[in-house]
N, C-alpha and C positions, 0 to 999 in steps of 0.2 A: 938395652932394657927399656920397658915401655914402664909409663906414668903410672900405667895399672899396676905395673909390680912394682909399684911402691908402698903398698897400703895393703891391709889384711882388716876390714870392718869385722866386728864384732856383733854378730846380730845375736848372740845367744846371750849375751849380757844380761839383760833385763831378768831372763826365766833364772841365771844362774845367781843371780847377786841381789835384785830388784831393782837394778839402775839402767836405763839405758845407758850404752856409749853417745859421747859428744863428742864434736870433731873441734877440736882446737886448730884454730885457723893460722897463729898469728905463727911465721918461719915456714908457711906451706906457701908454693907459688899459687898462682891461678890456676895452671893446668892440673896440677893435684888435688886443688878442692873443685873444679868442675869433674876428673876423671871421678872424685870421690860420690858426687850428686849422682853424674850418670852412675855407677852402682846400687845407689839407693833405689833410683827410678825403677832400675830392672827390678828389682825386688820389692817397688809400692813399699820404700821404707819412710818413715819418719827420722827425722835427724835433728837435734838442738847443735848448732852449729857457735861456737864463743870464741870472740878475741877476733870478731870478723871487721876489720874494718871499714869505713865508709868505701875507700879508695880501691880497697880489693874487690870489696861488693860489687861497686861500679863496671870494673872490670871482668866479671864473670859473665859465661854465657847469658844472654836474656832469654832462653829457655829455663834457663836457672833463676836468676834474678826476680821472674814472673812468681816462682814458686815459692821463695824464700818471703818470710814477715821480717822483715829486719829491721831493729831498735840501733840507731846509729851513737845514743847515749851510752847503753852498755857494751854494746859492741857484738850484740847474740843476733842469731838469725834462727827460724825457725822453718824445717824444711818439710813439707808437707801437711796434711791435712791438723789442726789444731784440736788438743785434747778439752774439752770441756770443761773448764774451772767453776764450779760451786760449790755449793754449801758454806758455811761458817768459816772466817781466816783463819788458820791454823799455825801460822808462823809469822809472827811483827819483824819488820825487817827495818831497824833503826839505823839511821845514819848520822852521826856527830854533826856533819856540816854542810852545806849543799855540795861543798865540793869531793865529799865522799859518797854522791848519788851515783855514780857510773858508775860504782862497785857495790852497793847496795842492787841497782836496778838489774845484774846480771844475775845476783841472788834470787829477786823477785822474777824474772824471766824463765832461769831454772824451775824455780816452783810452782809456772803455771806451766811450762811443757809437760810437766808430773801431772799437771790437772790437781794442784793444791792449792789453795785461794789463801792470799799470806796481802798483808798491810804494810804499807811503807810510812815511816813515821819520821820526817826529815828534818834536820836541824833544831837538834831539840840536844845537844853539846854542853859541857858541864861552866865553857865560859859565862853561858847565862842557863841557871841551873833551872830558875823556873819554869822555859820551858822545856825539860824533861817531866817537873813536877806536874805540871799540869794536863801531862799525858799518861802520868805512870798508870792510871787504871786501865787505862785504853792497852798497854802493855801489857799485864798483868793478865787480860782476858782471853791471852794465846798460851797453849801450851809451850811453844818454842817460840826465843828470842834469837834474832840474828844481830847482832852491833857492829856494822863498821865503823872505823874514828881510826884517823891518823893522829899527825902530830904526837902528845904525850899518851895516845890512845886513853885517855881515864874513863870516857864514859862506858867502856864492859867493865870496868869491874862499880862503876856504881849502881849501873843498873843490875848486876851480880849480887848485890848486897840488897836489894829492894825487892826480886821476884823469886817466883819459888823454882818454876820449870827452869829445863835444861838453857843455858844460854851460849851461843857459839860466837866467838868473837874473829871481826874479819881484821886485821891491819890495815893499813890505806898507803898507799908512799905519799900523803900529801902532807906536805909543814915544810919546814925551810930551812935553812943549812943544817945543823947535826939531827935533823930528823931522820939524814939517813937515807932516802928514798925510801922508809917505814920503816925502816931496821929501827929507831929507836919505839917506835908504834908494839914491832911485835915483840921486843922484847921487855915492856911495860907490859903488856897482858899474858907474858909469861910468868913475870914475877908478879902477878898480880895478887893481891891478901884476899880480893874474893874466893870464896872455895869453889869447886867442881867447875871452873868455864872451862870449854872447851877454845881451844886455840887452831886456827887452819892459817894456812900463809899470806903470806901480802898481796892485798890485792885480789883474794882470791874469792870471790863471792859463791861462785858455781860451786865449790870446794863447801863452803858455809851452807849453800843448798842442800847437797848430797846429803851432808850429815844430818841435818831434820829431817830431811824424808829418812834417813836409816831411823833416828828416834823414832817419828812418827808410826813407820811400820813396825819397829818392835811392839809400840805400845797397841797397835793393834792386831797385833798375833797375840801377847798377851794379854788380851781385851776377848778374843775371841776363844779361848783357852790353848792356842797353839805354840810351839815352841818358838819364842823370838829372834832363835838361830837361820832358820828357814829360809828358804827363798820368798822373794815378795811376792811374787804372781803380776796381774796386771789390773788387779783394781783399783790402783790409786789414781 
């Protein structure tokens, strides 16, 4: 069996769901995510590539490597021509401590290969509650919040008790012995007494992206008198 038949890309995604497919890198060899690029090429596809690390990067064709943007912080690569991010942030993408920025920044990576312009708002942690305080308006001015925080994860549910719009809460595996590797992270913002946050898994930022851009696009099928069930199209 050849590398090719190991993979079946998904180019009709996008028209069927409104999300493109992303290639999750991390358990693929090399020659599987290079067979995967040459596929795209043939097809002048775009690809958000996540979980790519430095060391595999390195290791891929540099016909490939030329073509890839790659954030060695989050670990995303981004595989052909770049979508154009403007207009107004639409998604604040908070992170509890700097050390929950590689899973915030794969968030904010996701949401510019969407071509949706979102703000990273970092270390602003309930240890020193201030400064959250003195960003909450800067917060507040996005329809969606994203919060990553490890450890006792608290800061989604206090930022959950302070904004109106939807807020998606990321886990982190970071804190120290019964943290768990985040298992105690996700399952404080499971039981969490803020109402309506949504919860995605540990670590999982792209995950926390998806789900704003699904809001985002409903609320503009509903904006536009369409039904929110819909497919997205490709204006975002």
């Amino acid at each position: 069996m050849s590398v090719a038949e190991e993979f079946t890309l998904d180019f009709g995604r996008a028209e069927r769901i409104g999300l493109e497919e992303a290639i999750f890198c991390a358990g693929k060899s090399v020659a599987q995510i290079d067979a995967i690029l040459d596929a795209a090429a043939e097809r002048d596809a775009r690809f958000l590539l996540t979980r790519l690390d430095p060391e595999t990067f390195a290791a891929l064709d540099p016909v490939h490597r030329r073509r890839l943007d790659h954030c060695p912080v989050s670990r995303t690569a981004v595989f052909g021509e770049a979508r154009p991010v403007t207009g107004e942030p639409r998604v604040a993408v908070v992170a509890a401590g700097t050390s929950d920025v590689p899973v915030a920044r794969e968030a904010l990576r996701t949401l510019a290969y969407a071509g949706v312009p979102a703000t990273l708002i970092a270390d602003v942690g309930v240890a020193g509650l201030w400064r959250l305080t003195r960003r909450i308006e800067e917060i507040r001015a996005h329809p969606v919040t994203i919060v990553a925080a490890g450890m006792d994860a608290a800061l989604p549910s206090v930022v959950g008790g302070l904004v109106a719009g939807p807020v998606i809460a990321v886990p982190t595996s970071v804190g120290y012995g019964v943290a768990a590797g985040g298992r105690a992270a996700l399952d404080a913002v499971l039981a969490s007494c803020a109402p309506g946050i949504t919860v995605v898994n540990i670590d999982n930022g792209y995950g926390a992206a998806c789900a704003a851009l699904r809001l985002l696009e409903a609320a503009r099928r509903l904006a536009a008198g369409a039904s929110p069930g819909g497919t997205g199209g490709s204006d975002r």
